[in-house]
N, C-alpha and C positions, 0 to 999 in steps of 0.2 A: 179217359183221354188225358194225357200230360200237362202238366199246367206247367206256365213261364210265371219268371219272375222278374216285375219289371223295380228299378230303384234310382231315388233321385236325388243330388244331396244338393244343398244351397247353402246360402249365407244367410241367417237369419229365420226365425220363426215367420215374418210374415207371410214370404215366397213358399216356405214348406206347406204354409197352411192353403194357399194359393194352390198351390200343384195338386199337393193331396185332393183338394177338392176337385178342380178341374179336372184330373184321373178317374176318380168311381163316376163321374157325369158319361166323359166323351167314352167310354167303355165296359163293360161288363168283365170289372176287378173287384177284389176284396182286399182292402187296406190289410194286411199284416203284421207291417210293424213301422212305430215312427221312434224316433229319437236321437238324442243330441250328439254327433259324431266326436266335434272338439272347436275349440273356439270360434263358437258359435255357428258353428254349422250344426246343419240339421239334417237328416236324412227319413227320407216315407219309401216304403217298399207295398209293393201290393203283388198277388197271385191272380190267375186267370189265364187261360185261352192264349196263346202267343197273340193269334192277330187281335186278341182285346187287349192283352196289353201293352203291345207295339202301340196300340191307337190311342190308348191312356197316355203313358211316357211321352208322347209328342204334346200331345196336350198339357200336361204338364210342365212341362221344359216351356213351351208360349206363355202358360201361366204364369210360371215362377219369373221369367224374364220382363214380365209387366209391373211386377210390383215394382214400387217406387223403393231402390235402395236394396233391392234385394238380387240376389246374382244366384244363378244354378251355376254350381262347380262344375258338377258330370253326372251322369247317368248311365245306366246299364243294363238290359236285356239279358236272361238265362234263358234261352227255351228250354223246359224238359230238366231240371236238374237234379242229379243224383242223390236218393235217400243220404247218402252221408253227409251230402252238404244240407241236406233237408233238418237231420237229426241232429246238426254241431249251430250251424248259424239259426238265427230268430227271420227264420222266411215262413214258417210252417202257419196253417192254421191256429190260432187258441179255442179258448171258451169265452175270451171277448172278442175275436171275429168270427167264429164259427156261426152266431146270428145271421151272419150280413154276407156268408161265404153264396157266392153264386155259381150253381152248377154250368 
């Protein structure tokens, strides 16, 4: 079955750290990949089920909006996206989320 990719970027570590969490809770995703976009943004990506991670991303995005000082820039949904973009960008599984990857 296809897996989407949901991704979220913010202002600051706290909100990322917020989102992120709030995401593997409200849905059945697997974190993929986090890290520091550019002055001080942050961005977390995870894999899963479109409608888990549609329901992740929203969650996320509330999360990240509650922290104090913290602001979600944008975010964005791939359903289903194509091995080349699988093989060039860091959306793919590793051998540090393959653990935690949810069928």
């Amino acid at each position: 079955m296809p897996m989407a990719v949901g991704v979220i970027e913010t202002l600051g570590f706290p909100a990322v750290l917020a989102a992120a969490d709030a995401m593997v809770k409200a849905g059945a995703v697997t974190v993929v990949y986090y890290g520091l976009a550019e002055s001080g943004r942050m961005l977390v990506a995870v894999r899963g089920h479109t409608a888990e991670v549609q329901r992740a991303v929203e969650a996320g995005i509330e999360a990240g909006k509650q922290v104090h000082g913290g602001k979600v820039i944008t975010h964005y949904i791939v359903p289903n996206p194509p091995e080349n973009i699988e093989t060039i960008l860091p959306i793919h599984f590793t051998q540090k989320s393959e653990p935690f990857r949810i069928m």
